[in-house]
C-alpha positions as CSV (number, residue, x, y, z in Angstrom):
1,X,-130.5,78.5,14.1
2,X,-131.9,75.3,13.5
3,X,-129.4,71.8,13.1
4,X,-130.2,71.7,9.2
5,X,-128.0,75.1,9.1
6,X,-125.2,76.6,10.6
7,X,-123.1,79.6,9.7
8,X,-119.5,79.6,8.6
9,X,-117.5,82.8,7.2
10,X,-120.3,84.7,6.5
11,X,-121.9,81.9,4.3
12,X,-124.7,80.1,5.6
13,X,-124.6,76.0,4.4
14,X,-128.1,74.3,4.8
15,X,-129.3,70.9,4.2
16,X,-132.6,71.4,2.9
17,X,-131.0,70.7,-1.2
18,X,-129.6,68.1,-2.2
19,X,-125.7,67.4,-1.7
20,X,-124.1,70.4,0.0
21,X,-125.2,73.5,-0.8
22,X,-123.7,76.8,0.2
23,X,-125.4,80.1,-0.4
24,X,-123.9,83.2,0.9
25,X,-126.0,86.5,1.4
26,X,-128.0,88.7,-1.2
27,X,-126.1,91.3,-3.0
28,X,-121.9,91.0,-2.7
29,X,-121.5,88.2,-0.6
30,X,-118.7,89.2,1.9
31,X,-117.1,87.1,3.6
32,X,-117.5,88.4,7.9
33,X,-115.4,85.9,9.1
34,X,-112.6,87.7,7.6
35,X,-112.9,90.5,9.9
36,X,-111.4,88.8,13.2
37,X,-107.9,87.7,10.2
38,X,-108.1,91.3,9.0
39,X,-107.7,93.4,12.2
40,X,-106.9,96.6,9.9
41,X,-109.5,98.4,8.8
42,X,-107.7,99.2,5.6
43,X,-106.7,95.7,5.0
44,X,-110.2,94.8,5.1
45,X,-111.5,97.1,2.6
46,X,-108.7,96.1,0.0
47,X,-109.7,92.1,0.7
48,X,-113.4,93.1,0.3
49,X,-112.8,95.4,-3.1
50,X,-110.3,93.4,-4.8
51,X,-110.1,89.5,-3.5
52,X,-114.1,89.2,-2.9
53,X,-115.7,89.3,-6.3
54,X,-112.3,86.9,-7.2
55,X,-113.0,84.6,-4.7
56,X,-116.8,84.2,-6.1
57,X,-115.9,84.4,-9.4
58,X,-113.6,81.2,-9.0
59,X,-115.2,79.4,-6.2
60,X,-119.0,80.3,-6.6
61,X,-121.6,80.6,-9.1
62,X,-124.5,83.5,-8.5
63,X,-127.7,81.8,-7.9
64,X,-129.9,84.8,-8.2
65,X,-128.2,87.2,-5.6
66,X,-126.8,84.4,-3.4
67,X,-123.9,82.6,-3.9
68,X,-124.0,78.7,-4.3
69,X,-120.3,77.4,-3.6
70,X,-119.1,75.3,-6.3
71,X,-117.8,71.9,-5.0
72,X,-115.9,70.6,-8.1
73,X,-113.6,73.7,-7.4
74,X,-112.5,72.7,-4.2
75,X,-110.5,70.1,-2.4
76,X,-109.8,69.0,1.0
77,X,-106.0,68.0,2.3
78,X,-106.2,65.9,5.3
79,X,-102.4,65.4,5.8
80,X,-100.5,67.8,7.6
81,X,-101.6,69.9,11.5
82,X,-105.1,70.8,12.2
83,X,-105.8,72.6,15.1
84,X,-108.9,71.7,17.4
85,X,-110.0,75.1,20.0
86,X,-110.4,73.6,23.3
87,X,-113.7,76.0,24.1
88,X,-115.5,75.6,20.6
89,X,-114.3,72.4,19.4
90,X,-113.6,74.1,16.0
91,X,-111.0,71.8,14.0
92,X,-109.4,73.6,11.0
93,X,-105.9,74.5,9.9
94,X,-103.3,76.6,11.8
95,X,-102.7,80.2,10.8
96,X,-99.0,80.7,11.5
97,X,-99.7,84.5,12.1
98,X,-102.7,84.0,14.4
99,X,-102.8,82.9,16.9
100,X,-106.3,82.8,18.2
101,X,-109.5,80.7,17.5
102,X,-111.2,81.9,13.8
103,X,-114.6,80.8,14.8
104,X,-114.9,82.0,18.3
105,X,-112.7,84.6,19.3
């Protein structure tokens, strides 16, 4: 992959448009990053039936079959602990029940 994009919970964010654009991929757009939170089979099946198409609904708007995140619906707290994984470099917020890196293990 190329500098202009990178990949991040299943949704691919490339700089080719203007201002930040997020697309995710054709069809439901699922989010594969939550497979290393949702260890459980079951559990995963539930997030991807019933909290996916919410999650798009609210956050995303369908551009064709891909889905184009929707910055106006989003906000960014920088107060409070971030987290920075020591072999990736990844910086995001701590997950109190896990305990591992979310972007490379």
């Amino acid at each position: 992959m190329d500098s202009g994009s990178r990949t991040c919970a299943g949704v691919v964010e490339t700089a080719k448009r203007p201002g930040v654009s997020v697309t995710g991929k054709k069809g439901k757009g699922k989010f594969d990053a939550m497979d290393k939170v949702l260890k459980d089979r079951p559990a995963r099946k539930i997030f991807n039936d019933a909290w996916t198409s919410e999650l798009l609904h609210h956050f995303c708007a369908d551009m064709t079959g891909e889905w184009r995140l929707r910055g106006a619906q989003l906000s960014l707290k920088f107060e409070g602990p971030w987290v920075r994984c020591p072999a990736c470099k990844s910086v995001h917020r701590p997950v109190s029940t896990i305990q591992h890196c979310l972007d490379c293990r």
